[in-house]
Backbone as JSON, one array per atom type, in Angstrom:
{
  "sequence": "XXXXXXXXXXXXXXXXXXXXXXXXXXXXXXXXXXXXXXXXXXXXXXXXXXXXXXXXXXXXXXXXXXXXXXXXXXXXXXXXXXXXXXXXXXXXXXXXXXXXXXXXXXXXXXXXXXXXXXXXXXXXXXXXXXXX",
  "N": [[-14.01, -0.66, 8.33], [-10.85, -1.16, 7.02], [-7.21, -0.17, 6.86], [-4.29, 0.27, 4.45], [-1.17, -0.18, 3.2], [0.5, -0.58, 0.63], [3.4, -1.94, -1.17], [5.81, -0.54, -3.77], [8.45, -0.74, -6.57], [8.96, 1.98, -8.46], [10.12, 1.69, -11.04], [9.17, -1.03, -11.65], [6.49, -0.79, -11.46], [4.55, 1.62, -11.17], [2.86, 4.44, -9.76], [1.56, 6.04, -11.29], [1.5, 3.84, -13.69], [-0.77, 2.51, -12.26], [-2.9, 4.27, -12.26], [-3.33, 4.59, -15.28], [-4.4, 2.67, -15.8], [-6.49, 2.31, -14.18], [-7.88, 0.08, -12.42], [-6.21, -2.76, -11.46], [-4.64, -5.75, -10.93], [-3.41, -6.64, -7.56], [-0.48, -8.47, -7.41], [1.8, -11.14, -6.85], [3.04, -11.54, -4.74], [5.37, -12.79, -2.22], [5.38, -13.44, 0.09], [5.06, -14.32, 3.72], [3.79, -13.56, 5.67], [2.81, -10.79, 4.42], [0.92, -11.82, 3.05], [-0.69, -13.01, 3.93], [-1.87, -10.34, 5.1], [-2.73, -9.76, 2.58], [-5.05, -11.22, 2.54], [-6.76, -10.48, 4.13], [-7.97, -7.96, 3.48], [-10.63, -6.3, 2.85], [-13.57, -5.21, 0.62], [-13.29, -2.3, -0.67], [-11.98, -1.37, 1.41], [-9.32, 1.57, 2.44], [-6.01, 1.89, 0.77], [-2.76, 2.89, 1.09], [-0.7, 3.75, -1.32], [2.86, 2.94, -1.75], [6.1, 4.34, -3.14], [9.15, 2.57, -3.36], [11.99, 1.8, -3.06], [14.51, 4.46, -4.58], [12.81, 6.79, -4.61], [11.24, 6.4, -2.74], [8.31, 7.13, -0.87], [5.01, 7.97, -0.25], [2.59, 7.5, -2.31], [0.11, 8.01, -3.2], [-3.79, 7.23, -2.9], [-5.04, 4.12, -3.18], [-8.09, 1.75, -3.29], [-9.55, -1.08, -1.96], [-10.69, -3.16, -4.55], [-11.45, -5.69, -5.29], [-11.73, -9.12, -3.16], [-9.28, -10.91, -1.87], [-8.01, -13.61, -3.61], [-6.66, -16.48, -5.94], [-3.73, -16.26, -6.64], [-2.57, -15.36, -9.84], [-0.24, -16.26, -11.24], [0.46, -17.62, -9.37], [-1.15, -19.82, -7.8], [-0.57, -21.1, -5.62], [-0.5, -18.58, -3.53], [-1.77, -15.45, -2.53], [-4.06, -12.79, -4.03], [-5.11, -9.41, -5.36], [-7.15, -7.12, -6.28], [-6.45, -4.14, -6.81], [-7.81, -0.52, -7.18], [-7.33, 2.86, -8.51], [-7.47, 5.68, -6.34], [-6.8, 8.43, -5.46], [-4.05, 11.11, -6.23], [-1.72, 11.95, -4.13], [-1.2, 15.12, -2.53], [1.27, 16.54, -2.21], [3.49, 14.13, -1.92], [4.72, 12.22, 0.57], [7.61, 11.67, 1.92], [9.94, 9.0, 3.3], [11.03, 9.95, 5.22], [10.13, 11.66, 6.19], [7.96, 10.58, 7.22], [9.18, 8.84, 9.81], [9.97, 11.13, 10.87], [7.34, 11.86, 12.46], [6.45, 11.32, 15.49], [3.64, 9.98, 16.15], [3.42, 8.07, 14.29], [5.04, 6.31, 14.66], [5.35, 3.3, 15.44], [4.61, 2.36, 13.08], [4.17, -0.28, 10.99], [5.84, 0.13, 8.47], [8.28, 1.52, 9.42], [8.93, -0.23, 11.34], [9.46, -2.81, 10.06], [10.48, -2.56, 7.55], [10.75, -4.4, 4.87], [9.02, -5.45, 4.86], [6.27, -5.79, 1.9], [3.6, -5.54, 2.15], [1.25, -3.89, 4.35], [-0.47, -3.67, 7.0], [-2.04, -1.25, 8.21], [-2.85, 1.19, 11.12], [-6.03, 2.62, 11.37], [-5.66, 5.29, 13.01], [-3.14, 5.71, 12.26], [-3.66, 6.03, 9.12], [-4.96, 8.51, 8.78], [-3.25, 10.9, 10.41], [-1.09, 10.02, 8.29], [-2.55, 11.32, 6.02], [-3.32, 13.35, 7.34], [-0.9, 14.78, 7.07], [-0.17, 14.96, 4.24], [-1.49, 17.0, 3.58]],
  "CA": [[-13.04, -0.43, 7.27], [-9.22, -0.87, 7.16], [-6.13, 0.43, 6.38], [-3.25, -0.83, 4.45], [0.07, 0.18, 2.88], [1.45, -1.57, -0.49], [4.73, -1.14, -1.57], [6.29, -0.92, -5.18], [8.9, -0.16, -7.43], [8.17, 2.88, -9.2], [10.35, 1.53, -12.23], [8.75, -1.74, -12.44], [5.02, -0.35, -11.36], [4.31, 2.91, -10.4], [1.69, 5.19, -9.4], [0.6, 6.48, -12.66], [0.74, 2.78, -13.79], [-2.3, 2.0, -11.71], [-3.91, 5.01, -12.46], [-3.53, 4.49, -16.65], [-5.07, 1.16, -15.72], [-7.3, 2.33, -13.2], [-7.86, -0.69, -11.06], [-5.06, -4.08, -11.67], [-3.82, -6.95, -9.84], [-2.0, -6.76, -7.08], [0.33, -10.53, -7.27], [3.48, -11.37, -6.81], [3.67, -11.18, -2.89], [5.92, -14.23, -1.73], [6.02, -13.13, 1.65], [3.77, -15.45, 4.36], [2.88, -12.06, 6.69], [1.99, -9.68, 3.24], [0.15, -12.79, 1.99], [-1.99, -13.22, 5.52], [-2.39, -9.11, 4.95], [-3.54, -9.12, 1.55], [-6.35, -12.23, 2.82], [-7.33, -9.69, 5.12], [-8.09, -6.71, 2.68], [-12.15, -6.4, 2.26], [-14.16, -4.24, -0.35], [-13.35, -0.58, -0.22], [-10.68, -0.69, 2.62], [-8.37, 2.02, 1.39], [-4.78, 1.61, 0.43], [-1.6, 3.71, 0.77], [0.87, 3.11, -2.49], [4.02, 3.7, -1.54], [7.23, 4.2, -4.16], [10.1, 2.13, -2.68], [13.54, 2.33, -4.41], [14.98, 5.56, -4.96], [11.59, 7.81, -3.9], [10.98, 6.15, -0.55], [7.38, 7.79, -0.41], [3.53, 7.54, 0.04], [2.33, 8.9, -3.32], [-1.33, 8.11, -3.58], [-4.83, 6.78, -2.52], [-6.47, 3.24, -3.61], [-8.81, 1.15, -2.19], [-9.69, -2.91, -2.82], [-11.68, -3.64, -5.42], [-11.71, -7.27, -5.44], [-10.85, -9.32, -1.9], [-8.29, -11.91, -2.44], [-8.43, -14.84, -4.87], [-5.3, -17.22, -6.15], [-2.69, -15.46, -7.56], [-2.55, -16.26, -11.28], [0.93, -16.03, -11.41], [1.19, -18.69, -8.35], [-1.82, -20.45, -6.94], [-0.78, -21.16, -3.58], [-0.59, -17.37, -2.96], [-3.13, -14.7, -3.43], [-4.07, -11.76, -4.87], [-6.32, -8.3, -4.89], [-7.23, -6.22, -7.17], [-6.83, -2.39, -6.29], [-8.09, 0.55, -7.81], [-6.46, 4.52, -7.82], [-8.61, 7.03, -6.15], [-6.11, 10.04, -5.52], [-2.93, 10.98, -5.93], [-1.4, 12.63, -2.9], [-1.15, 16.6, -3.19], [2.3, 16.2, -1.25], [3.72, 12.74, -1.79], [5.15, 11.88, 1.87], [9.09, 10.84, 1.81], [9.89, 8.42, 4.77], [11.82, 10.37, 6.12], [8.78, 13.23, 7.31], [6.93, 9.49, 8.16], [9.87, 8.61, 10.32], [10.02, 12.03, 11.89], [6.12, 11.7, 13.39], [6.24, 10.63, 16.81], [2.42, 9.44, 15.61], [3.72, 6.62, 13.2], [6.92, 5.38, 15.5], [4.65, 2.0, 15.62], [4.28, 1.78, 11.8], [4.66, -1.49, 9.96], [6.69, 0.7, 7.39], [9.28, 1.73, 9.83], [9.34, -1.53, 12.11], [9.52, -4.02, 8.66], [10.94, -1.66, 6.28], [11.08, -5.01, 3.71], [7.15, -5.59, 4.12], [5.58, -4.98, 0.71], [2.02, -5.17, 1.96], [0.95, -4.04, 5.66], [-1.87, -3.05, 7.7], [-1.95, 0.38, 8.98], [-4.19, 1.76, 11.98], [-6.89, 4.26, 11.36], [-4.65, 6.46, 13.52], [-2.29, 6.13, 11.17], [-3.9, 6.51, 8.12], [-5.17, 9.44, 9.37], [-1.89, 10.96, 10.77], [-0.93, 10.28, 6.93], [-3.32, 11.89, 5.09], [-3.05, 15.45, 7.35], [0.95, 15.36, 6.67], [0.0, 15.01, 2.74], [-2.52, 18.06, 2.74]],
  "C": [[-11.64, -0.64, 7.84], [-8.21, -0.29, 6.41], [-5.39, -0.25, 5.95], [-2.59, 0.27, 3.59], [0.61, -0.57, 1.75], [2.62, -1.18, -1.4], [5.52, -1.25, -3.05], [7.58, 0.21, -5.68], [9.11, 0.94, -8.43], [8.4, 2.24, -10.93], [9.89, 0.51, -12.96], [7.02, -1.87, -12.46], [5.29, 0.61, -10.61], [2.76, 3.16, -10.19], [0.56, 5.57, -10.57], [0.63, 5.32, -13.73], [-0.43, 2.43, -13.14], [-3.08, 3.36, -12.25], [-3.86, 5.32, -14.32], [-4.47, 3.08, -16.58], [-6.56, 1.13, -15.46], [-7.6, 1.36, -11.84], [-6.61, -1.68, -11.8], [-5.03, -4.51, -10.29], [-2.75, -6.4, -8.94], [-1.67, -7.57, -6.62], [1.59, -9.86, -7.03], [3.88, -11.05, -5.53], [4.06, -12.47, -2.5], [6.08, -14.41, -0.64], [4.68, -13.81, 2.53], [3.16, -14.02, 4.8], [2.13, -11.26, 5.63], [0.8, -10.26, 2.75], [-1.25, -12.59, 3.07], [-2.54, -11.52, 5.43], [-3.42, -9.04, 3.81], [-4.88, -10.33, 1.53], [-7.05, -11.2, 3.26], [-8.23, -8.33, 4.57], [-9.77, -7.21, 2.33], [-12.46, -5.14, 1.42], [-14.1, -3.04, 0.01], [-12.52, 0.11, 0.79], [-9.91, 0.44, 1.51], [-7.06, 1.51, 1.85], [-3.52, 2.89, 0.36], [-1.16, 3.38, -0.88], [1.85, 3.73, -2.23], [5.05, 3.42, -2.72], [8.34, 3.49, -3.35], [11.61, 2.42, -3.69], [14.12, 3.94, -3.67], [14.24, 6.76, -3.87], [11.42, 7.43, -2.71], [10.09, 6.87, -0.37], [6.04, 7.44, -0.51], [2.98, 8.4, -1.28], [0.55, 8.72, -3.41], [-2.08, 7.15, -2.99], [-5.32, 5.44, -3.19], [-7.38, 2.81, -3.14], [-9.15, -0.68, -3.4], [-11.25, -2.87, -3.47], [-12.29, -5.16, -5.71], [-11.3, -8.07, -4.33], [-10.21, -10.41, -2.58], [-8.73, -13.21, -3.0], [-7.08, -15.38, -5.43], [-4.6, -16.27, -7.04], [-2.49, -16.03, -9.01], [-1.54, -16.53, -11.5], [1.3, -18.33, -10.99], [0.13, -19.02, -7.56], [-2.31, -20.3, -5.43], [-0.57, -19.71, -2.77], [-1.68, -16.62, -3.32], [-2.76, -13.4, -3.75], [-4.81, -10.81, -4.79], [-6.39, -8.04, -5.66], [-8.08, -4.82, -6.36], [-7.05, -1.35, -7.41], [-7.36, 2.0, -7.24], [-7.64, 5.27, -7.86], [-7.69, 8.13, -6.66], [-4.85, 10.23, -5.37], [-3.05, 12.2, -4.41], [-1.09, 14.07, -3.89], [0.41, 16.88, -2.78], [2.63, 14.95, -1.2], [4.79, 12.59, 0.17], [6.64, 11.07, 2.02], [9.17, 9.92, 3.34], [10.43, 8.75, 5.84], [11.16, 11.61, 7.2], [8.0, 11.62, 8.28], [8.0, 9.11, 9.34], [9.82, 9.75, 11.33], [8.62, 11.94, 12.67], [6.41, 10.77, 14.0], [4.27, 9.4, 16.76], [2.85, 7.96, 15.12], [4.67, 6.22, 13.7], [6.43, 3.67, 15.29], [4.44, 1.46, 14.47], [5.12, 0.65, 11.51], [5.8, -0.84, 8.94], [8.22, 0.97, 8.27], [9.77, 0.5, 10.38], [9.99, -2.26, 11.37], [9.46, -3.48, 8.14], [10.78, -3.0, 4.91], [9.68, -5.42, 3.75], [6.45, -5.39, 2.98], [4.32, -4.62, 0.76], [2.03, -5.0, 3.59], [-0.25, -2.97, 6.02], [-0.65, -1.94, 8.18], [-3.59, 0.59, 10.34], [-4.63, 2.73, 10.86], [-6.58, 5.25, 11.92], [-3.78, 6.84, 12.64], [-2.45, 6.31, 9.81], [-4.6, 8.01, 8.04], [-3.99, 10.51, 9.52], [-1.4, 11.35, 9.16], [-1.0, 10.72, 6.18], [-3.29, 13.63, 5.88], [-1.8, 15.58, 6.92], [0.85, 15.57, 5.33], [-0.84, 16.1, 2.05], [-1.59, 19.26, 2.46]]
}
């Protein structure tokens, strides 16, 4: 299994958009590295969602439902489709992820403009005790 991290807007998709949905697309990544991430994403890995903007936090659980396939949008890129397990009981601001000496190595801190990135299993881990 793997880990990953996907990052959004709250105002133009949020959290409790995917979870009125339940599973949706996730397109619209123009970025070469997010793109080579979201190839990478197999059945059932789970998923961070983080709020970017304003919130700057880790609010909930998905996992891939579909592995990547052409973006409908845009072809030559691709695409996933994730589903919402759980929201977080404690959404995680970046600024508690920033303070763990644990996550100094995160994709989120390193490439703050990443929208999609792998995470260790250390660090999804790590993640999930700070949010109990």
């Amino acid at each position: 299994m793997n880990y990953w991290l996907v990052k959004s807007e709250p105002n133009s998709y949020s959290w409790d958009d995917l979870v009125a949905k339940g599973e949706d697309i996730w397109d619209g990544v123009r970025n070469y590295q997010a793109r080579n991430f979201l190839r990478e994403m197999k059945m059932s890995d789970l998923v961070y969602f983080y709020h970017s903007g304003k919130e700057k936090a880790i609010v909930g659980i998905s996992e891939v439902a579909e592995e990547a396939f052409p973006d409908p949008q845009h072809g030559e890129w691709v695409a996933v489709r994730i589903k919402a397990k759980n929201k977080l009981k404690n959404p995680i601001p970046l600024s508690r992820l920033k303070s763990e000496d644990l996550l100094s190595e995160m994709l989120l801190i390193k490439q703050s403009r990443l929208s999609v990135m792998a995470l260790t299993k250390s660090e999804f881990e790590t993640i999930l005790k700070i949010s109990l």
